[in-house]
C-alpha positions, 0 to 999 in steps of 0.5 A: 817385213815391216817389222825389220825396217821399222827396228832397222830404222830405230837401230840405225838412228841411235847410231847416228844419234851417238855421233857427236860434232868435233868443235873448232878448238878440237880441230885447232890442238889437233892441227896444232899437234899435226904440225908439232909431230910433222904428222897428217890429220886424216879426215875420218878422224875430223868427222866424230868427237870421239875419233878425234880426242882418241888421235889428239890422245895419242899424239900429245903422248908423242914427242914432239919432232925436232929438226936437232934429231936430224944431226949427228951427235957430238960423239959420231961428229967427234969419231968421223974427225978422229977417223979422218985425220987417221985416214987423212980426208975430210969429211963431208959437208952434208955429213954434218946436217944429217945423221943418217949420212954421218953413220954411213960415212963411219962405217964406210971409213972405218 
């Protein structure tokens, strides 16, 4: 019995002695890349060096999010025109600060 606890206690402090601290300025980029993704940085990944260069790799690959990706393209903005013209109607306003509402105006005026 003694036996177990004794190699109980080796394994688990060579566990804990692999467990390395994240430094302030890993902390700073992945903050800095939460931000730019507009992403959370959970907490268990800010506990161990390693988990947290992982999340930092796989967010610096990530494009960065941008408030241009929320508006209509020129094409869509250019054919909702075109349809309300033939359709004689305006389109929405808030059509023009959203793409997904500009998609829907489309199909539903086509």
């Amino acid at each position: 019995m003694g036996q177990i606890s004794v190699t109980f206690y080796i394994a688990a402090g060579s566990v804990l002695g692999d467990i390395q601290h994240v430094t302030p300025k890993q902390i700073a980029y992945a903050r800095s890349l939460a931000l730019r993704n507009r992403t959370l940085l959970p907490w268990e990944v800010q506990q161990d060096r390693r988990s947290l260069s992982a999340w930092i790799e796989a967010q610096a690959r990530l494009r960065p999010v941008s408030d241009m990706d929320q508006l209509p393209t020129s094409r869509q903005v250019a054919f909702a025109e075109k349809l309300a013209r033939i359709k004689r109607r305006a389109v929405p306003d808030e059509c023009f600060r959203d793409k997904g509402l500009m998609s829907k105006w489309i199909n539903g005026n086509k």
